[in-house]
N, C-alpha and C positions, 0 to 999 in steps of 0.2 A: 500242315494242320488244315488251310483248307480247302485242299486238292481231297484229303481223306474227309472231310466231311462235305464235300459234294457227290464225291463216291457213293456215302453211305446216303445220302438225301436220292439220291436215284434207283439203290437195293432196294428201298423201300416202295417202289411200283414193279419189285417183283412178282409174277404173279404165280409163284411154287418156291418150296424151297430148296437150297442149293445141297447136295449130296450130300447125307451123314458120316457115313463110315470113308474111311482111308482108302479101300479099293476102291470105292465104288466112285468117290474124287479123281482118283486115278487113273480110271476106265475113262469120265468122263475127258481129263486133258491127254489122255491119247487118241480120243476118239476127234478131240479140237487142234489138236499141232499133228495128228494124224502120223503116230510115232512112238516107241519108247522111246528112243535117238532123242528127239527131240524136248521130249519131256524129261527124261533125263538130265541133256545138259540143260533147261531151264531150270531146275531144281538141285542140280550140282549133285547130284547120286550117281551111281552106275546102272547102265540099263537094265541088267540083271536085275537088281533090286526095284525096279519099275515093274520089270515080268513078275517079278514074284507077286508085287502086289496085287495086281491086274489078274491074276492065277488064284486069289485070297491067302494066299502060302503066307505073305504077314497082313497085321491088320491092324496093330497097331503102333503108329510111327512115332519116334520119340519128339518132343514136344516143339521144339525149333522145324524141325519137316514138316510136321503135321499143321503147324502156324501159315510156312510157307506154301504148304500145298493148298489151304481152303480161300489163302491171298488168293492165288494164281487161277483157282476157279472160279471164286466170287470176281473177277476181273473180266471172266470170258461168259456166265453166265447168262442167259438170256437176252445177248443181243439185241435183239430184236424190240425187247420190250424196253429196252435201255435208254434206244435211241429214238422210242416214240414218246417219251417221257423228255428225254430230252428235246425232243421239237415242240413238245406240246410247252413245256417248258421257255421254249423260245421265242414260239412266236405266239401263245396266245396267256396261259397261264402266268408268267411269271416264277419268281423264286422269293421266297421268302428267309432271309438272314435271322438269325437270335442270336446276338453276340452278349460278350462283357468286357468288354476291353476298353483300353485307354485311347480318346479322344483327346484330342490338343487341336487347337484353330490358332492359322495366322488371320490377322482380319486387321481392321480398321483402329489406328491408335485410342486408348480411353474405352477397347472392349475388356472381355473378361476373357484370356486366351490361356490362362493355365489348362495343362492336360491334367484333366481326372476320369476316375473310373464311373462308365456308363455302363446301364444293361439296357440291351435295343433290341426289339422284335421288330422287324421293319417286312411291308413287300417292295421287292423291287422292281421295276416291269422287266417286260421281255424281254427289251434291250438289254439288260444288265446281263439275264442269266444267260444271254443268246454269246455275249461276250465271255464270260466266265466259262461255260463248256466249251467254246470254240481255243480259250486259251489254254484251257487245261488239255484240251485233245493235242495243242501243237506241242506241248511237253513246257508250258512256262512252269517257272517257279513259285515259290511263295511268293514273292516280291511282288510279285505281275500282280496274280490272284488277289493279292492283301490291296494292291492299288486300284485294281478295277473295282472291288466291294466296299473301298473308302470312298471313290467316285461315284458310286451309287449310292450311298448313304450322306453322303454330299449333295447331292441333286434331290434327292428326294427326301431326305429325315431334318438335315439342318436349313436347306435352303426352302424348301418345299415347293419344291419346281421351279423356284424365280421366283416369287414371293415375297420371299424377305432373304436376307443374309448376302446380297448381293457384293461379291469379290470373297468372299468364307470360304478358306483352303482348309481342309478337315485331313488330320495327322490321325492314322490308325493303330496305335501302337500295343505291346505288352497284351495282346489276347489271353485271357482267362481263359472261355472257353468261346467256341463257333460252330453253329450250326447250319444246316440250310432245310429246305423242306420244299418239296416242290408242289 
């Protein structure tokens, strides 16, 4: 959940959009794994059926291909502007979280530390999102992800930088929904 919505939080400084039609998707991940061969076996078809496409011979793929083929180019898409989004992201801009999810704190005996449902629009600085892209690029998990963006709304939402809330361990749990926006 949010691996996919940091994905789509960086589409969003795409500057064109990603191919309409099924060939023309096609063309482009043969023209990026430089291959039917190889776009074939990431797509689990037969290369034949890659030619075909890439020839217009078919054009429209049934519904599960067609899902996985606009994945796999909205994935390789615009590099370039990806990864300036993400630096700009990292080291000066920030990331921005919108969650609704369940909060729960360990803290200080005589606080209020039932988990209930919160909605947070939060910015988080550089540091956070410089971490969050750097762990999603090494292939962590939700786990990771969910813990670096509870530590950041940790430090920054409940504690407010050391301020107040000082030893407040913030539990991220049951996400509704998560957004990011850079």
């Amino acid at each position: 959940m949010l691996g996919d919505s940091l994905d789509k939080a960086v589409q969003g400084a795409f500057t064109r959009p990603i191919p309409k039609s099924a060939p023309a998707q096609m063309r482009y991940l043969v023209k990026q794994l430089k291959g039917t061969k190889a776009v074939a076996e990431l797509l689990g078809i037969s290369q034949r059926t890659v030619e075909r496409y890439v020839k217009d011979q078919i054009k429209r793929p049934r519904a599960d291909l067609a899902a996985r083929i606009e994945r796999e180019v909205r994935q390789r898409w615009q590099p370039q502007v990806r990864a300036r989004a993400k630096q700009a992201a990292a080291t000066t801009g920030g990331i921005v979280i919108d969650t609704r999810a369940r909060f729960g704190f360990t803290a200080a005996p005589g606080s209020t530390d039932d988990a209930r449902l919160r909605l947070i629009t939060q910015a988080l600085p550089p540091e956070y999102a410089a971490r969050l892209f750097e762990a999603q690029d090494d292939g962590a998990g939700e786990q990771q992800l969910r813990a670096i963006a509870a530590e950041g709304l940790q430090e920054i939402y409940f504690r407010d930088r050391g301020r107040r809330a000082a030893g407040l361990e913030v539990e991220f749990t049951d996400i509704d929904y998560i957004d990011f926006e850079l």
